[in-house]
DRENLO-921905 format. One record per residue (C-alpha): x, y, z; residue number from 1. Coordinates in pm, 1 decimal, m for minus. Layout:
N
ATOM	x	y	z	resi
ATOM	X	Y	Z	NUM
...
This chain:
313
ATOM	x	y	z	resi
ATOM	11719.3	m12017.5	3469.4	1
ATOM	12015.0	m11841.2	3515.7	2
ATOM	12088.7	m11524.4	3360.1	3
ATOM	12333.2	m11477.8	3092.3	4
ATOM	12507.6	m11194.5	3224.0	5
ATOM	12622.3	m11181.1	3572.7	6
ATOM	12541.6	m10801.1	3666.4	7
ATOM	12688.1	m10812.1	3968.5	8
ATOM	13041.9	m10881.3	3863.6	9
ATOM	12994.9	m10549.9	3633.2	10
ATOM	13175.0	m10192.7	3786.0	11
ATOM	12922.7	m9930.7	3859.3	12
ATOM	13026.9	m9642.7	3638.0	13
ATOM	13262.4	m9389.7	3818.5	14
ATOM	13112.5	m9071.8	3938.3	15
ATOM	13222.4	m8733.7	3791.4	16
ATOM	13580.0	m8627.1	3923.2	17
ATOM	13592.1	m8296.7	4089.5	18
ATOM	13941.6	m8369.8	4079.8	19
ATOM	13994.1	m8496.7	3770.0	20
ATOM	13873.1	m8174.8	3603.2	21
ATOM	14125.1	m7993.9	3828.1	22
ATOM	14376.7	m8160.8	3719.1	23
ATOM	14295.6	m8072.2	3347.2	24
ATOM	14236.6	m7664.4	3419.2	25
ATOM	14521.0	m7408.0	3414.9	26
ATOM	14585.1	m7259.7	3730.3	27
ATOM	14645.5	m6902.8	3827.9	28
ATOM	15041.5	m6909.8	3866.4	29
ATOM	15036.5	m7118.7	3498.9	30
ATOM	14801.3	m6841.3	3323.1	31
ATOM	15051.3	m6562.6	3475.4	32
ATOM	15357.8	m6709.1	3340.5	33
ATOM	15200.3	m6767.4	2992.8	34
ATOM	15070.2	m6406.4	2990.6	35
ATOM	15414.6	m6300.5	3119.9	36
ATOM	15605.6	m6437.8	2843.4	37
ATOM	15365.1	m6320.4	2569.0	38
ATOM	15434.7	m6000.0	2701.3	39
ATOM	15801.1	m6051.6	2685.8	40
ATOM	15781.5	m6156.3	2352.5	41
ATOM	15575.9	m5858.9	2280.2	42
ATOM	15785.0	m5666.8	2415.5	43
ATOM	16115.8	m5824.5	2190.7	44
ATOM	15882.2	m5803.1	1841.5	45
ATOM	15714.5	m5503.9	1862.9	46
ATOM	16059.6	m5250.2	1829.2	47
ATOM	16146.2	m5529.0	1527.4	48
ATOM	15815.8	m5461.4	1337.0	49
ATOM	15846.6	m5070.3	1417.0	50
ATOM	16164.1	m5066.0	1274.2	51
ATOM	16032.6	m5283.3	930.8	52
ATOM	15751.2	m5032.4	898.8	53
ATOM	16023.2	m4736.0	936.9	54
ATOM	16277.9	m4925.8	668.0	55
ATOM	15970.6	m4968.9	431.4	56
ATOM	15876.6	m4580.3	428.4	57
ATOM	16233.3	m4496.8	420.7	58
ATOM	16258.4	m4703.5	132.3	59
ATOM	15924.5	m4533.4	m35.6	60
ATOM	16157.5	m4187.4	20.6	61
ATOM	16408.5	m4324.0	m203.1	62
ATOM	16226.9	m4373.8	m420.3	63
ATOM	16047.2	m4035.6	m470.9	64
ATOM	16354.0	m3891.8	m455.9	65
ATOM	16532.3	m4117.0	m725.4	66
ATOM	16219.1	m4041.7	m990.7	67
ATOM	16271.2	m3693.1	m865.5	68
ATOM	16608.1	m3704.8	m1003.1	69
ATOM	16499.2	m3866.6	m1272.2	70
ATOM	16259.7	m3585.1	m1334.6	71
ATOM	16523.2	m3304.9	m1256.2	72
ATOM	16760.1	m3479.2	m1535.8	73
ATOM	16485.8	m3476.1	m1826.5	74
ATOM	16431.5	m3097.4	m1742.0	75
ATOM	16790.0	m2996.6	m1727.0	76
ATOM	16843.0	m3184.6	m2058.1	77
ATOM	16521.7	m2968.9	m2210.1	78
ATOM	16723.6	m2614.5	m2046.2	79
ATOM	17058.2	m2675.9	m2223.1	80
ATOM	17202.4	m2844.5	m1900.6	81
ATOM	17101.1	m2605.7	m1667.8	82
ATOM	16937.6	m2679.9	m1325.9	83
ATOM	16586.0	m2605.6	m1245.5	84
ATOM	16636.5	m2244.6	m1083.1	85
ATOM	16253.7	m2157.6	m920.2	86
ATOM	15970.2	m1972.8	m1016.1	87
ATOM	16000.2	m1604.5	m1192.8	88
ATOM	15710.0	m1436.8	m1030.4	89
ATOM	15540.7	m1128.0	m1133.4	90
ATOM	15565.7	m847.5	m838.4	91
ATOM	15722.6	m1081.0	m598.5	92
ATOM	16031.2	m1148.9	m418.5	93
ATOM	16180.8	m1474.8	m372.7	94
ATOM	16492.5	m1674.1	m322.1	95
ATOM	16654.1	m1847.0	m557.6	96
ATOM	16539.7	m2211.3	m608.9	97
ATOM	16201.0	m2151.1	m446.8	98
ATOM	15907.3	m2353.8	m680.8	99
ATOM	16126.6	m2562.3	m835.5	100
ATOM	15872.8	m2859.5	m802.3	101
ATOM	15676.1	m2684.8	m1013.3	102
ATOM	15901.6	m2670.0	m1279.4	103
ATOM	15955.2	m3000.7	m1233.3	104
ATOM	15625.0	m3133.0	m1228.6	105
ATOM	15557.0	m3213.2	m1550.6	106
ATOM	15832.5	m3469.3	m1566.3	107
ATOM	15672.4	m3655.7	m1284.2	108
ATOM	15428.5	m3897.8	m1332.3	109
ATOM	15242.7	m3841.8	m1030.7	110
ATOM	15293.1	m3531.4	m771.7	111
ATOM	15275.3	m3776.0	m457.0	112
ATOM	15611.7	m3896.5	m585.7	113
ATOM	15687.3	m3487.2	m385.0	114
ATOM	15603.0	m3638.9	m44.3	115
ATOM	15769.0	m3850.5	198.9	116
ATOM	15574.1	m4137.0	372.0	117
ATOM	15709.8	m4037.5	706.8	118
ATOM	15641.5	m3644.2	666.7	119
ATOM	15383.8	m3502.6	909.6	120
ATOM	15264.1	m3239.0	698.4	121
ATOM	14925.1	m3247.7	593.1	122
ATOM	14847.2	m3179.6	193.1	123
ATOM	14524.1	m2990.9	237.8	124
ATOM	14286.8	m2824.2	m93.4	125
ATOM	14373.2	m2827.0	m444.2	126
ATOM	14659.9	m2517.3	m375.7	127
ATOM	14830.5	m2702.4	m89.2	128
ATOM	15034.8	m3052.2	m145.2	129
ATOM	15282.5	m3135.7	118.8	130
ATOM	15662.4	m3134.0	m11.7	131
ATOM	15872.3	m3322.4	158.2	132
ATOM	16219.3	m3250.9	m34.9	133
ATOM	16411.7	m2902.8	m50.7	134
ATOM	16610.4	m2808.5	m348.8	135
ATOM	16962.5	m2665.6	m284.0	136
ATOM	17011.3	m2301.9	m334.4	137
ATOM	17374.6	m2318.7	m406.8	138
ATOM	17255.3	m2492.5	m739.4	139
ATOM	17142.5	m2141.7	m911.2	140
ATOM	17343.8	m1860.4	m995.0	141
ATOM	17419.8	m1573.0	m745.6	142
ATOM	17452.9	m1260.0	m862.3	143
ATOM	17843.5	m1085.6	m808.4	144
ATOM	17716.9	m883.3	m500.4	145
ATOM	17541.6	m1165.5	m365.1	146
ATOM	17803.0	m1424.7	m301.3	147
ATOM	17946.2	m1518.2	m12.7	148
ATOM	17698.2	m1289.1	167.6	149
ATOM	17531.2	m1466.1	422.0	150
ATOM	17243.9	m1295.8	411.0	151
ATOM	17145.0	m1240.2	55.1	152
ATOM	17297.0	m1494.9	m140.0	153
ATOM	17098.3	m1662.2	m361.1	154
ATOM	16764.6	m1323.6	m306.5	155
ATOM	16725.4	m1206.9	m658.5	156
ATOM	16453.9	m941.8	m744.9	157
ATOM	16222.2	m920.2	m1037.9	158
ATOM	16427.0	m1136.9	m1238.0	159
ATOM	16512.3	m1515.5	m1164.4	160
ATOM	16895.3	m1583.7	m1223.2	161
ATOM	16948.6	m1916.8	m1399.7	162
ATOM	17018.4	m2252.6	m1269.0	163
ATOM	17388.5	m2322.5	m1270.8	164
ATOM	17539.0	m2554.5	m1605.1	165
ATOM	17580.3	m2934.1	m1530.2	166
ATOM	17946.4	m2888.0	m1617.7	167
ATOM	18005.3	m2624.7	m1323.3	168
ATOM	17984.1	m2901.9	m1061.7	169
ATOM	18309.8	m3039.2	m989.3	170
ATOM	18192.1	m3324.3	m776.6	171
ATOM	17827.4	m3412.2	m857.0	172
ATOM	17845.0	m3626.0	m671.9	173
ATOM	17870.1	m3534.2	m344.5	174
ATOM	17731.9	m3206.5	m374.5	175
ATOM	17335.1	m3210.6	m221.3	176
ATOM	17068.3	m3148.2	m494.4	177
ATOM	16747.6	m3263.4	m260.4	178
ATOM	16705.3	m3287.2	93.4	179
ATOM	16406.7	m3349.8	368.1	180
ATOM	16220.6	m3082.5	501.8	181
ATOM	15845.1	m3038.0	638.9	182
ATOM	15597.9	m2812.8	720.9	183
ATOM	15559.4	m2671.2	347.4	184
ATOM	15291.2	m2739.7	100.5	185
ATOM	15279.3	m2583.8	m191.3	186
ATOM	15016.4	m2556.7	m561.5	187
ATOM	15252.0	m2791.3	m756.5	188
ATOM	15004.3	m2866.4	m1020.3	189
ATOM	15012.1	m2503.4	m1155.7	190
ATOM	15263.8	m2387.6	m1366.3	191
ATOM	15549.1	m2188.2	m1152.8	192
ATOM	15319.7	m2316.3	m842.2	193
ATOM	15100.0	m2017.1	m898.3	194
ATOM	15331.0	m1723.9	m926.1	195
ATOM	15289.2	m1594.7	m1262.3	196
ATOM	15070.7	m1303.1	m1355.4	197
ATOM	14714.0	m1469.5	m1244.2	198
ATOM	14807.1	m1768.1	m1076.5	199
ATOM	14676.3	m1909.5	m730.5	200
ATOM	14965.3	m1978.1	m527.0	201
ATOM	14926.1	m2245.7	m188.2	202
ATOM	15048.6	m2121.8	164.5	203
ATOM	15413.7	m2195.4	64.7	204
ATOM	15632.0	m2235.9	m262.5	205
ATOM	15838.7	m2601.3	m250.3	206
ATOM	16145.8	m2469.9	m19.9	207
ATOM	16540.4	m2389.9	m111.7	208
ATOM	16813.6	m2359.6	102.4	209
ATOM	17164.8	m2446.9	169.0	210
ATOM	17144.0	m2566.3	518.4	211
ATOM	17169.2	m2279.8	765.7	212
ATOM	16965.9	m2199.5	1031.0	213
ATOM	16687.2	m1917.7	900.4	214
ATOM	16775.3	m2009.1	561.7	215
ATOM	16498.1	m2243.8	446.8	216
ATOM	16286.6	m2046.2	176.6	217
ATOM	15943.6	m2151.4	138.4	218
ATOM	15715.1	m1827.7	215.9	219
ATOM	15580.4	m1594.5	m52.4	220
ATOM	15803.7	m1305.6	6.5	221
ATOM	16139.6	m1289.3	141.9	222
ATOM	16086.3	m1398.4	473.0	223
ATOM	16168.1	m1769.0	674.4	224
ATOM	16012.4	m1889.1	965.9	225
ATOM	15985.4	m2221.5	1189.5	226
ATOM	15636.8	m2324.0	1054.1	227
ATOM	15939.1	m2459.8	718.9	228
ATOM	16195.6	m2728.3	862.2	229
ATOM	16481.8	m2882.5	782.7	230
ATOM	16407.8	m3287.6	824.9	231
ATOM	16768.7	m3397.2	840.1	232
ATOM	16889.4	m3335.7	1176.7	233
ATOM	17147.7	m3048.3	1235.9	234
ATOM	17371.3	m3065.4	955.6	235
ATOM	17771.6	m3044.7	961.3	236
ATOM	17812.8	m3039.9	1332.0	237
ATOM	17610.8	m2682.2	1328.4	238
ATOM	17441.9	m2687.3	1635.7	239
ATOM	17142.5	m2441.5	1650.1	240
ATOM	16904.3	m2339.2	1949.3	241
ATOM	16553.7	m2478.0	2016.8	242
ATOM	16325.1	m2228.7	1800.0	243
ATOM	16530.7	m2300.1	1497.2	244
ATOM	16418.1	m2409.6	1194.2	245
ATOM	16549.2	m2805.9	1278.4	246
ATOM	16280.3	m2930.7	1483.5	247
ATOM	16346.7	m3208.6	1540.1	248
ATOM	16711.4	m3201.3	1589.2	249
ATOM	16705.6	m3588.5	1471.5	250
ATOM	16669.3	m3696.0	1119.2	251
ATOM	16340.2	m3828.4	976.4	252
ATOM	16472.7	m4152.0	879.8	253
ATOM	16651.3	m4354.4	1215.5	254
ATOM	16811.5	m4044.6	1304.1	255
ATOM	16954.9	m3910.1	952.2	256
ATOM	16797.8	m3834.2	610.1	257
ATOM	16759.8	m3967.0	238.1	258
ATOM	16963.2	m3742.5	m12.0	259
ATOM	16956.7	m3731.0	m379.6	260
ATOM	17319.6	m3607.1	m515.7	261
ATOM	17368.0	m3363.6	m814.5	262
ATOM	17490.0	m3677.8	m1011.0	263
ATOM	17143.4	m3877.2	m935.8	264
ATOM	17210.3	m4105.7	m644.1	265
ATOM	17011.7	m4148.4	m395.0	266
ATOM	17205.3	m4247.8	m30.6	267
ATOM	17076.1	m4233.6	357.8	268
ATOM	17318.2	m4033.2	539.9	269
ATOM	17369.1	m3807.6	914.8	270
ATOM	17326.3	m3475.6	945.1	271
ATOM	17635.9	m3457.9	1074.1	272
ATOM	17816.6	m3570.1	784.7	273
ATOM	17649.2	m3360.3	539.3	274
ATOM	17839.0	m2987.5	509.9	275
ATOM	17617.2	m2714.7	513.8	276
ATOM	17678.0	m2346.2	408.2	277
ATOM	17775.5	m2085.8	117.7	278
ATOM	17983.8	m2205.6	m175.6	279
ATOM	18275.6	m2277.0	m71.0	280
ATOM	18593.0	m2061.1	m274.6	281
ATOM	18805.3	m2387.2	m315.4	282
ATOM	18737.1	m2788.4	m414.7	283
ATOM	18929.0	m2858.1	m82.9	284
ATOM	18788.9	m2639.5	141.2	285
ATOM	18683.6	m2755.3	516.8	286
ATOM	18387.8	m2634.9	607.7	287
ATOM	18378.5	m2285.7	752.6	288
ATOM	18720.4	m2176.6	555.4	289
ATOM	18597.6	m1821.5	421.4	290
ATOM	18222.6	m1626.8	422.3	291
ATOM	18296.7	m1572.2	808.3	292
ATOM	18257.3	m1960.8	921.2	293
ATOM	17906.5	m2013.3	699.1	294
ATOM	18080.2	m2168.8	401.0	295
ATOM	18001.0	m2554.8	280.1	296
ATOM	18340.1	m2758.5	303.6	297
ATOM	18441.9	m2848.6	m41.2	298
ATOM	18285.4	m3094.0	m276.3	299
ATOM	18633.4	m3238.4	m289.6	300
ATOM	18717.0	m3202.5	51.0	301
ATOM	18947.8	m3424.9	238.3	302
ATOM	18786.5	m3325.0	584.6	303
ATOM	18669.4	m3685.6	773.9	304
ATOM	18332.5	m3633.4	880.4	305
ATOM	18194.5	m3485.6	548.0	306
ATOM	18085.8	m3756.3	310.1	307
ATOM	17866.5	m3442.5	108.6	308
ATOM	17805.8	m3085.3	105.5	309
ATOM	17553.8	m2822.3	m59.2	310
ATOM	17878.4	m2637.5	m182.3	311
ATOM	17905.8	m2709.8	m579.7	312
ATOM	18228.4	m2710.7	m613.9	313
């Protein structure tokens, strides 16, 4: 009988390929250029997600700073439309303007609304949170014999003198109410940050200053140091040497710094473009015009660069 199926017109099945495999399998030069242009596009994203991360704490700032003006409104309402002015310590000496987030405090809903995202200072114990914003000095009253003096305006003993009326700023707004600093932490959850007859006070008191170089207040007496810093870049074109108190010369935020304005706005701007200094004697004034070179320009100034200035008028 003859079989149904011929099995010798059937293929014998086909060995394994050596080859075939081969063919499927990356080689080396392939796996190098895929590697390559991961790395390339690596090397395209990575400075785009940096800068999203740096826009997104930069944002955060503004925000602090706009509840902190928020915060600095409800309290000058409360003070007959005067500006916070610092603490009024018992047996110390400070400058003007010094604790004035602890005056503020209670206003705030939350003291980490005081710190910047992108501020390296450490908040460390119950007596030290970091603050990342200085209050301008210009903003309290100087005694007669104290303005235009570069080196005591806005020191007061005993006796704080009060934060200047709303209706003495000609410009609020361009005339600097906050700006960045770092290196100072400070007991903002005690009233006057500790200062008053049997307080606790932290290393520092939140700073003051009106931009110069050496004149950033933050210590407990009447001293400044580098261990405070300016966080905005060297301010109206006012270069200063290496052991200054602007370390880094650069701005926190993409090479300039977050400002709230006397009038409540909040705006991103240069150092360079912000005028730093002593009151200035006229609206119009360019910066340097009188106090031997160390006044503000103007808040009404006409000069290009300046777009604000700690001067109040």
């Amino acid at each position: 009988m003859n079989d149904l199926h011929d099995s010798s017109t059937t293929a014998p099945a086909a060995p394994f390929s050596r080859r075939r495999y081969a063919d499927a399998a990356f080689t080396l030069i392939e796996l190098l250029i895929v590697i390559g242009i991961i790395a390339i596009l690596a090397a395209i994203l990575f400075p785009v997600f940096q800068s999203a991360r740096e826009k997104a704490r930069q944002t955060s700032c503004v925000s602090n700073e706009r509840q902190l003006g928020l915060a600095i409104a409800q309290y000058t309402q409360d003070s007959d439309e005067r500006f916070p002015n610092g603490v009024n310590p018992a047996a110390h000496h400070f400058w003007s303007g010094e604790g004035w987030a602890g005056q503020c405090a209670p206003y705030l809903k939350s003291v980490a609304t005081l710190r910047c995202p992108d501020d390296p200072t450490s908040s460390y114990g119950a007596q030290n949170f970091a603050v990342s914003y200085g209050y301008n000095i210009n903003l309290v009253t100087p005694s007669p014999a104290e303005e235009g003096d570069v080196d005591k305006s806005g020191w007061y003993e005993d006796v704080t003198p009060p934060g200047l009326l709303l209706a003495e700023l000609s410009a609020p707004a361009r005339s600097v109410m906050l700006f960045e600093v770092s290196g100072v932490t400070a007991n903002v959850a005690a009233h006057s940050e500790g200062a008053a007859a049997g307080g606790v006070m932290g290393k520092n008191l939140s700073a003051s200053g009106n931009g110069l170089d050496n004149r950033l207040y933050a210590h407990l007496d009447d001293s400044t140091g580098t261990d405070n810093r300016y966080a905005t870049g060297h301010l109206g074109g006012r270069l200063t040497g290496p052991t200054g108190q602007f370390q880094p010369a650069a701005g926190r935020h993409t090479m300039g710094a977050n400002y709230l304005l006397a009038d409540g706005h909040v705006r991103w701007i240069r150092g360079a473009n912000v005028s730093s200094g002593l009151v200035a004697t006229a609206a119009s004034d360019v910066q340097g015009a009188t106090a031997n070179g160390f006044s503000a320009a103007g808040a009404e100034t006409t000069q290009p660069s300046i777009v604000a200035t700690f001067s109040i008028r």
